[in-house]
C-alpha positions in Angstrom: 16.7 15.0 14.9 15.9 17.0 11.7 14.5 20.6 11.7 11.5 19.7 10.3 11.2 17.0 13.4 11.5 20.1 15.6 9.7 21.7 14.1 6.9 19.6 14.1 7.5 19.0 17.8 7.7 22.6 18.5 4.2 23.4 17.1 2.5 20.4 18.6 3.7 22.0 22.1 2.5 25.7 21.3 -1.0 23.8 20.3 -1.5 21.6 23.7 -0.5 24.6 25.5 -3.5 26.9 23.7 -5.8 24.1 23.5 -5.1 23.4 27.4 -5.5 27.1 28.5 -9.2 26.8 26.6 -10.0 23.7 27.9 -8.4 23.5 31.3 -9.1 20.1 31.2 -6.4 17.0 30.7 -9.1 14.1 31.0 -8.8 12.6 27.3 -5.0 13.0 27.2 -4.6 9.3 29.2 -6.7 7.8 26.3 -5.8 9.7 23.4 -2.2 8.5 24.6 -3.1 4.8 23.7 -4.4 5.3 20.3 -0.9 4.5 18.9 -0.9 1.4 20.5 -4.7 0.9 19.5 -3.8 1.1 16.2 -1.6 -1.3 16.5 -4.2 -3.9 16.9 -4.5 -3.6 12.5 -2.1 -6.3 12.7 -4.8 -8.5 13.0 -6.3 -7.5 9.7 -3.4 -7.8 7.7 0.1 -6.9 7.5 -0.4 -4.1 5.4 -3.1 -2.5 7.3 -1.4 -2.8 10.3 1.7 -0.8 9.0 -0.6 2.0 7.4 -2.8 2.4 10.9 0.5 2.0 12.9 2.5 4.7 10.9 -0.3 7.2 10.2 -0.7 7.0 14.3 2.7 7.9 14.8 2.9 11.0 12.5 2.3 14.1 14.0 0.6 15.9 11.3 -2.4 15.0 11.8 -2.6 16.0 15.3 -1.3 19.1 14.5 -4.1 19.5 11.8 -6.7 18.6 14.5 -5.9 20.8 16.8 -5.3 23.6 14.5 -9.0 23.2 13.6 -9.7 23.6 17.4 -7.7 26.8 17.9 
């Protein structure tokens, strides 16, 4: 795993953790846990699309971003 893999990792963990001690609450985690697989379903459109919606799912930068904003 690179350092910028654990890194990534690392700060994703921090975030739940601070996001979790706000909320308190772990009720969207079951169905924010399918949205890789959800995304998946661009396939159907076309190749392409389905490996951009599958790949920008599995990136954790994003996430990171989002949650950032809800720090």
């Amino acid at each position: 795993m690179t350092k910028v893999y654990r890194y990534e990792y690392a700060s994703l963990s921090i975030a739940l953790l601070i996001v979790y001690s706000h909320m308190g609450n772990w009720v969207l985690i079951p169905i924010l846990y399918l949205i890789p697989d959800i995304t998946a379903l661009g396939f159907f459109v076309s190749t392409k699309t389905g490996e951009k919606t599958y790949n920008l799912s599995h990136t954790l930068l994003l996430p990171i971003i989002l949650l950032s904003g809800r720090l």
